[in-house]
N, C-alpha and C positions, 0 to 999 in steps of 0.2 A: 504494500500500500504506500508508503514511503518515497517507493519509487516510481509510483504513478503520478504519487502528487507532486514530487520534485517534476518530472513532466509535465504536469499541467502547468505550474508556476512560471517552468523557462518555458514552456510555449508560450505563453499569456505576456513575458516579457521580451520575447523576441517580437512577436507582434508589432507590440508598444515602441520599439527600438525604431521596427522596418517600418512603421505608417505614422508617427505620430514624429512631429521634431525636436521634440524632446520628450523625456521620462517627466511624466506630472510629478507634484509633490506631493498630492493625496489622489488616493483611488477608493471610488466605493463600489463594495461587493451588493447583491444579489444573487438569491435562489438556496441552493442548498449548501454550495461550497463557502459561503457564508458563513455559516455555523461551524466548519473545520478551520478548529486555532494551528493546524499546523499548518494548512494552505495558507490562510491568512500571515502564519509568519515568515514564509517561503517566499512567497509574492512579496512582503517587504524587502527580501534581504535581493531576491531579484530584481528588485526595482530599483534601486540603489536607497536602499530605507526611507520611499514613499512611503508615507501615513495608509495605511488599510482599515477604511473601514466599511460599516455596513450603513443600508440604506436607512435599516432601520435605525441607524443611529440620526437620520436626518428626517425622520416621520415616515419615512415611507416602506411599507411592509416589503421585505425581504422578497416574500410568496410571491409578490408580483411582476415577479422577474417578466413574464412574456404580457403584461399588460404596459410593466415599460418601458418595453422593447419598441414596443407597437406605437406607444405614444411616442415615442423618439422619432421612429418613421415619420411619422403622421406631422411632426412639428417639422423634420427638413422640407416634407414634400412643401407643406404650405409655404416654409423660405426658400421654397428654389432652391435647397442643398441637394448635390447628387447625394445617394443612400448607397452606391456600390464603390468597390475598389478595382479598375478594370484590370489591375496589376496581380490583382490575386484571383479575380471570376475568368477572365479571359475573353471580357465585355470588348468592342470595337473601341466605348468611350462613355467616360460619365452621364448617367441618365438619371431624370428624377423616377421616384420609385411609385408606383400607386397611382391613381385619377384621386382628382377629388369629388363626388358626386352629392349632389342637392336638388333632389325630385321635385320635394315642392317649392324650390326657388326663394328661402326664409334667409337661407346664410350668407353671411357676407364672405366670397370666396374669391379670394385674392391670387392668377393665376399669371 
């Protein structure tokens, strides 16, 4: 187990290495590997000792990991953030992710 989680951590930090410009100074968890204090301390010592913590430390229930996943989406599409890596999917090139759809025409949809 040890040795799965040490993989998770240096995957999760090479990631962060190869797409992001630098290593953040705080990262927050969600879901289940949340609650494993050894990942949580692994992921520090690979991050170069970013602050790890949980969502729930900032209000937001851990559990809903795929609700804010989705709201993440949902907030680039509306700013025009592409939501893929063509570097890692093998996309042609940056695309917005999703439609945004308003049947009975009430939302203000900014496109």
């Amino acid at each position: 187990m040890a040795t799965l989680t040490e993989l998770t951590a240096g995957s999760i930090a090479h990631s962060y290495r190869q797409f992001l410009p630098k290593i953040p100074q705080q990262v927050l968890l969600c879901g289940g590997g949340s609650r494993n204090v050894y990942l949580r301390e692994r992921l520090r010592v690979n991050l170069n000792h970013a602050e790890v913590l949980t969502t729930d430390e900032f209000g937001v229930n851990a559990d809903f990991k795929e609700a804010i996943a989705f709201a993440v989406l949902a907030y680039w599409r509306q700013q025009q953030i592409p939501g893929n890596l063509p570097q890692v999917t093998g996309a042609q090139g940056s695309v917005l992710l999703g439609e945004i759809h308003d049947p009975q025409g009430r939302l203000p949809v900014r496109v």
